[in-house]
C-alpha positions in Angstrom: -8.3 13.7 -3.5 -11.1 15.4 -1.1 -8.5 14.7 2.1 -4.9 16.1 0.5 -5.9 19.9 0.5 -7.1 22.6 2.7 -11.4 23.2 2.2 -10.7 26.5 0.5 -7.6 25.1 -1.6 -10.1 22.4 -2.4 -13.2 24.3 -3.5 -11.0 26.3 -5.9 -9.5 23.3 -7.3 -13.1 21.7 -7.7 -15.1 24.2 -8.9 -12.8 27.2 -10.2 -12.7 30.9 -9.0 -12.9 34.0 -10.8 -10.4 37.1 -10.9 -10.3 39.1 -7.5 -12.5 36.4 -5.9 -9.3 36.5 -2.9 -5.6 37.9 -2.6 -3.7 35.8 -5.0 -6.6 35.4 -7.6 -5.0 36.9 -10.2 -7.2 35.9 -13.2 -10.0 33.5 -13.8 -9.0 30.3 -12.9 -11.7 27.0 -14.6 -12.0 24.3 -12.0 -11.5 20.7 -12.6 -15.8 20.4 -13.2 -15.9 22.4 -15.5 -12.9 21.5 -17.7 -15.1 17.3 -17.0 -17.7 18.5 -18.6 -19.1 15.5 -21.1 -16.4 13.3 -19.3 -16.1 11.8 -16.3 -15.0 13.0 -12.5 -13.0 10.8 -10.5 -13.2 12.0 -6.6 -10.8 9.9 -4.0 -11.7 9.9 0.0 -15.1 11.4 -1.0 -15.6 10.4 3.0 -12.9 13.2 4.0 -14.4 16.2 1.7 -15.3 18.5 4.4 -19.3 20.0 4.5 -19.4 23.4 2.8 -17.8 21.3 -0.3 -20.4 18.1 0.3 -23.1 21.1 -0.3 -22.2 22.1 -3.7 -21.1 19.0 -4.7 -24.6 17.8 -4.2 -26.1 20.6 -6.1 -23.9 19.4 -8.8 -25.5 16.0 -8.7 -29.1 17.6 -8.5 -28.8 20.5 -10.8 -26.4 19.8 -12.8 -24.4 23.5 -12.0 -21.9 25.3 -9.9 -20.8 28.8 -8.9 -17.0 29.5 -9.4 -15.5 30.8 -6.1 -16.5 34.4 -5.9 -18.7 34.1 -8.8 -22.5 34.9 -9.4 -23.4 33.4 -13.0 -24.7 29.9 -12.6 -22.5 27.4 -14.9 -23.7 24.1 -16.2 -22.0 21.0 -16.7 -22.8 17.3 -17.3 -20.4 14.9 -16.0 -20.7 11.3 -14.8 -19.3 11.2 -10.8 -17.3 8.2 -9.5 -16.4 8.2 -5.7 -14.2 6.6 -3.3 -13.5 6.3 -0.1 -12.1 3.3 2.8 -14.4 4.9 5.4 -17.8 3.7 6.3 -20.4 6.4 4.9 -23.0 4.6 6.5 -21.7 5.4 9.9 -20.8 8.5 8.8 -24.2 9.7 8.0 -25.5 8.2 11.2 -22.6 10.5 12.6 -23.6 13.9 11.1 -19.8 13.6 9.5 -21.9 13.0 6.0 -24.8 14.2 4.2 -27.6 12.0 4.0 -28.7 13.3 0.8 -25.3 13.6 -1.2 -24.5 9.5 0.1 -28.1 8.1 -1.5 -27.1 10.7 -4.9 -23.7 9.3 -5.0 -24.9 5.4 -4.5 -26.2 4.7 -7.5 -24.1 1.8 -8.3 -22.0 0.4 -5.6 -18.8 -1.0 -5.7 -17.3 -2.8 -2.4 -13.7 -3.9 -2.6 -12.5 -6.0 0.2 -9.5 -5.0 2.2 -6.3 -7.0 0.6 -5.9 -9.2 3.7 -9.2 -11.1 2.4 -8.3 -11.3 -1.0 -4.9 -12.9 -0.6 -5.1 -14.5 -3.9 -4.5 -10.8 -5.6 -1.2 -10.2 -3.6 1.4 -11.9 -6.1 -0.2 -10.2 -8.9 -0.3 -6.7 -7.4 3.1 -7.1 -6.0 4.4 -8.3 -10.1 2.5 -4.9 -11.3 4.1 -2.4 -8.5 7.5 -4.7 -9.5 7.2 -3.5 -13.0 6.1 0.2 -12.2 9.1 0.7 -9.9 12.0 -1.3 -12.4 10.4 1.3 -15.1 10.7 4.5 -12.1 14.1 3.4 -11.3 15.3 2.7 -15.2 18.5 0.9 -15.7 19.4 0.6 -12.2 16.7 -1.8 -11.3 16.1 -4.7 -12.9 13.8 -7.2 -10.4 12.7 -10.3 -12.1 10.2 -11.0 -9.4 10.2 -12.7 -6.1 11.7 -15.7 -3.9 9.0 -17.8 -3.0 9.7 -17.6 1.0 9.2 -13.7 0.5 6.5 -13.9 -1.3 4.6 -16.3 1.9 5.1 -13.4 3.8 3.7 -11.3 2.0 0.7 -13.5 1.9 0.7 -14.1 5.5 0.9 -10.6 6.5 -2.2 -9.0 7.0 -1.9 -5.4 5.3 -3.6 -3.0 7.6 -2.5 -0.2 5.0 -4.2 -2.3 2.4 -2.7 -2.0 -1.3 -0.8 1.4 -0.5 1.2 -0.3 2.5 2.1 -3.3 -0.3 3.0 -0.7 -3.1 5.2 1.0 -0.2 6.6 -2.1 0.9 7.7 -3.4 -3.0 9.1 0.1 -3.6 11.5 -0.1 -0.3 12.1 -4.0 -1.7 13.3 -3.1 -4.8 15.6 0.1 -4.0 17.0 -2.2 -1.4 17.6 -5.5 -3.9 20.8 -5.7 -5.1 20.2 -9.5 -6.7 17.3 -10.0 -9.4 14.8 -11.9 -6.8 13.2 -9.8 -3.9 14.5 -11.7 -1.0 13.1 -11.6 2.7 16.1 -9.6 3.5 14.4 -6.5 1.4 11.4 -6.5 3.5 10.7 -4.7 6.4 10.4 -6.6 10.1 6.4 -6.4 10.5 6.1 -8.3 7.4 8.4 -10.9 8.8 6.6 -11.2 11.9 10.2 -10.0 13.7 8.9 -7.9 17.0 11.0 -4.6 17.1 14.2 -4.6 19.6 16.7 -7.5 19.3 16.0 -8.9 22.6 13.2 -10.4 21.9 15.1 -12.7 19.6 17.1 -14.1 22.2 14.6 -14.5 25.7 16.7 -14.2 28.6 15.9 -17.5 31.1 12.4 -16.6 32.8 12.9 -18.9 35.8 10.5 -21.3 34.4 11.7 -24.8 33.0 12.5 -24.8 29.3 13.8 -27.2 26.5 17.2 -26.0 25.9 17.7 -28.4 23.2 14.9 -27.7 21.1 15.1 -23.7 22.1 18.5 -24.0 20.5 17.6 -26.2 17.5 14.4 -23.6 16.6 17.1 -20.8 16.2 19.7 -22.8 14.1 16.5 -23.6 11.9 15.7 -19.8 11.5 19.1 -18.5 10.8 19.7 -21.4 8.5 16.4 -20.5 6.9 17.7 -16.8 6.9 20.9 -17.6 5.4 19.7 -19.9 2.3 16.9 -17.4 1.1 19.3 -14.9 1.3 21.4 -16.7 -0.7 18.5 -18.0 -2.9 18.9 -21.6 -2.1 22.9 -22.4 -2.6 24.4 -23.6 0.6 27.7 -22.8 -0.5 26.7 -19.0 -0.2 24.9 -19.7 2.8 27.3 -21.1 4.5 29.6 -18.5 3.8 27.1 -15.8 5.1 27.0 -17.8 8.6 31.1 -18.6 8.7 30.6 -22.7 8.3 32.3 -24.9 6.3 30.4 -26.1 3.2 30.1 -29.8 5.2 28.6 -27.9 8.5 26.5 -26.3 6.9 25.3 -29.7 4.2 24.6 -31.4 7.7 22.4 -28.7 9.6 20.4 -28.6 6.2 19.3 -32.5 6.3 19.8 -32.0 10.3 16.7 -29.5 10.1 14.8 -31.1 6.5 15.7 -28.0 4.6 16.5 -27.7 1.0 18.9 -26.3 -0.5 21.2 -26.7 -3.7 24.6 -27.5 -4.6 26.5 -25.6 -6.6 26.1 -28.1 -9.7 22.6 -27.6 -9.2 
């Protein structure tokens, strides 16, 4: 990853660096291009690698070679070089941020991925992978099967300006915080709901302005009755219990409202 480590950190991870080359270079040391050679080299945020390393990285590309840090003896190596990056080289050349001769080497073949919120179709099958990767992570004490379909709508609505790192965080936090087999809504965090941060904005005090009490109050019951069943995956029994109704309160808000839930016989 050409953005997680300082420049000189970088180029000694890169390219290698030979005994003495600086204080704590205690013997040779083989960089990660040379130990690619006859593979292939996978470089992440190519956009973020700072200037002195877009220099020998292009002489890489050109002449096949490198010079370990503090080293004189050209070494050759043949590798194939796939890049990465969510930044707009483009721009960046036109910026001087990016070398104008190291983007046209590296675009050879190029590969643009949309950004998650306009490829919503991949988010159920992306969420079901990170699912399995964290019930794996977490061993026995996870065990998700997968996830209610209310939660999963908002996931789908939401509009991921982290792209599939901000989803992978998200299902992580959702499945530590499960305790049921189904990610609920209750497992995911208040952006993705749409829920504006502080409290009072769930409950607007009167503006001054004429309002529909009536319907004001009905649009809340609606929500928290919404709330209740998907936290209680559907049976109105639970739900009922979770807002302090009686089983036949709560049976009439749910036709009240058009909502479906089950019975326990179910």
């Amino acid at each position: 990853n050409c953005g997680a480590m300082p420049e000189n950190l970088l180029e000694s991870e890169l390219f290698g660096h030979e005994k003495g080359a600086f204080t704590s270079a205690d013997s040779t040391k083989i960089g990660l291009m040379e130990a690619a050679h006859k593979g292939t080299f996978f470089l992440d945020e190519i956009g973020d690698a700072p200037q002195a390393i877009q220099v020998k990285l292009l002489r890489v590309l050109q002449e096949k070679e490198f010079t370990r840090v503090g080293g004189t003896k050209p070494i050759k190596t043949d590798l194939r070089i796939i890049a990465a990056t969510n930044r707009d080289l483009t721009a960046c050349v036109k910026e001087k941020l990016f070398r104008e001769d190291l983007y046209y080497r590296l675009k050879v073949i190029s590969i643009e991925i949309p950004p998650l919120r306009e490829r919503r179709i991949d988010i159920p099958l992306l969420a079901r992978s990170f699912i399995a990767k964290y019930n794996k992570e977490y061993g026995q004490e996870k065990n998700i099967a997968g996830i209610v379909p209310e939660a999963l709508k908002f996931l789908e609505n939401y509009d991921w300006p982290g792209n599939v790192r901000e989803l992978e965080n998200i299902i992580e936090r959702a499945v530590v915080l499960e305790t049921g087999e189904m990610i609920k809504s209750s497992s995911l965090p208040d952006e993705v709901l749409g829920i504006p941060d502080g409290s009072d904005d769930l409950l607007p005090e009167f503006s001054g302005q004429p309002i529909d009490l009536e319907e004001t109050l009905d649009n809340y019951e609606k929500n928290m009755l919404l709330g209740a069943l998907n936290e209680s995956e559907g049976m109105i029994s639970k739900a009922a219990k979770l807002l302090k109704l009686s089983f036949r309160s709560m049976r009439y808000r749910v036709k009240k409202h058009n909502l479906k839930g089950k019975n326990d016989g179910d």
